[in-house]
C-alpha positions in Angstrom: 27.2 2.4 21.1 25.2 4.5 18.4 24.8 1.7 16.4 23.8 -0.7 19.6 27.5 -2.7 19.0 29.7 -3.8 21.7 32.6 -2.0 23.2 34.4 -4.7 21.8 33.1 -4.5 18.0 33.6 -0.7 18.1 37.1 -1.0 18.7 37.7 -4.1 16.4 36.2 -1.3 13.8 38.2 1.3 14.3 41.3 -1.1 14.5 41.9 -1.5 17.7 42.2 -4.8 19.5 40.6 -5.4 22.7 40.2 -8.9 25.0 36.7 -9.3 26.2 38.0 -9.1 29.7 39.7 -5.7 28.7 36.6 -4.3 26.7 34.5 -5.0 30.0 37.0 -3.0 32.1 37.0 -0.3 29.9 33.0 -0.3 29.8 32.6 -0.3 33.4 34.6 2.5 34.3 32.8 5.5 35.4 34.7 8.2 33.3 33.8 5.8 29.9 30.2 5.8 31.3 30.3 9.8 31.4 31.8 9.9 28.3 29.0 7.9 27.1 26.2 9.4 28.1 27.3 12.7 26.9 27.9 11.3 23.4 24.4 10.0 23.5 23.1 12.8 24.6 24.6 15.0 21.5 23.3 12.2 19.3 19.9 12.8 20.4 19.9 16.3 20.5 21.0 16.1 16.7 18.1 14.0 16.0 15.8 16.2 17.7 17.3 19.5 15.6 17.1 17.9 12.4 15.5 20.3 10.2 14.0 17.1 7.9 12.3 15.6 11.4 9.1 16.5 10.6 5.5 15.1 11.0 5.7 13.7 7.5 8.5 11.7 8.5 7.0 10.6 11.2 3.7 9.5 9.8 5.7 7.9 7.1 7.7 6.0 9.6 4.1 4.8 11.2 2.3 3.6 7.9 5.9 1.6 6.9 5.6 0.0 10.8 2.2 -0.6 10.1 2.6 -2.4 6.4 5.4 -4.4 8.0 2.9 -5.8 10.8 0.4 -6.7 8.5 3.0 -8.5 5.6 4.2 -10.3 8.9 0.7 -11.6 9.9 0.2 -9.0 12.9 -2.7 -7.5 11.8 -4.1 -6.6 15.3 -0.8 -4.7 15.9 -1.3 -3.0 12.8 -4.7 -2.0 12.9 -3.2 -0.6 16.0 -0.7 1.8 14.3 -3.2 2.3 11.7 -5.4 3.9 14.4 -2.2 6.0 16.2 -1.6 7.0 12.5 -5.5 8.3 12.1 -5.4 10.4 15.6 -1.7 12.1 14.3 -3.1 13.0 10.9 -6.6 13.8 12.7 -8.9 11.7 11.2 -10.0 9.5 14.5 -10.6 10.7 17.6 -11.5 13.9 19.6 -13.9 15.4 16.4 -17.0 16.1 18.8 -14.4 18.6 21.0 -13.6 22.2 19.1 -11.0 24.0 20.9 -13.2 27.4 20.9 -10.3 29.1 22.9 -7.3 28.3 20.6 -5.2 31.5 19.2 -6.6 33.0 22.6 -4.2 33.8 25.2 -4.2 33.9 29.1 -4.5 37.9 28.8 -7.2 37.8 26.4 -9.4 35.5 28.4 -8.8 37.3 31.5 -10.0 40.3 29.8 -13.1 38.2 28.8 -14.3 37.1 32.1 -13.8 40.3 33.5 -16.1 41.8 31.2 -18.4 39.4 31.5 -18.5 39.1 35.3 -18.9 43.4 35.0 -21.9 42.8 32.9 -23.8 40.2 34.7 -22.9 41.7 37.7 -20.6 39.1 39.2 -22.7 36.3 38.3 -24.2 34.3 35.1 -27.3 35.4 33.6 -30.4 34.0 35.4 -28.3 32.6 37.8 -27.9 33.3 41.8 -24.4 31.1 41.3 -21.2 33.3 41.1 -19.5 33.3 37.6 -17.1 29.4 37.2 -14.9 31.6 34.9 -14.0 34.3 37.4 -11.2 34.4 39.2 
């Protein structure tokens, strides 16, 4: 089923012969269904693992999608991927928004607010409006 054959072209593979009626059976029961989905779910989980998944595969994987779409004449679709391919590598999209608080973490910003809430005195500078960062 890795490969998306049937039950019954599996088992003609490995050698074994199988009536449809018999390769239906066999697929329907609730123990091959188990068996199944566990098998799948190793599959995936050894895709996920793969040291050589990386982002480079994956953007390569896009721009082949997208040259495919264009050489078949679906250049909407790829302009499409073209686009999803410029906001993974960062080009397009989101450049007016700097994350000023990355590297920081949940302690270090508490810390900040409660400084700055001790130096303002519970409330923002020129402001009679209590602080939006404080707790």
């Amino acid at each position: 089923m890795r490969n998306g054959i049937a039950l019954k072209v599996a088992a003609q593979d490995l050698g074994i012969e199988l009536d449809l009626a018999e390769a239906e059976k066999i697929g329907r029961r609730k123990e091959f269904q188990e068996i199944l989905r566990v098998e799948r779910n190793k599959y995936f989980a050894a895709v996920a693992n793969d040291p050589s998944r990386t982002k480079s595969v994956a953007l390569g994987m896009m721009w082949t999608a997208a040259e495919k779409l264009a050489r078949e004449g679906e250049h909407d679709k790829a302009a499409q991927a073209l686009e999803r391919l410029a906001k993974v590598e960062g080009w397009a999209g989101n450049e007016a928004n700097v994350n000023i608080f990355s590297g920081l973490t949940a302690r270090d910003l508490a810390e900040a607010r409660e400084r700055i809430s001790k130096s303002t005195g519970g409330t923002a500078k020129g402001s009679s409006k209590p602080d939006p960062l404080a707790n």
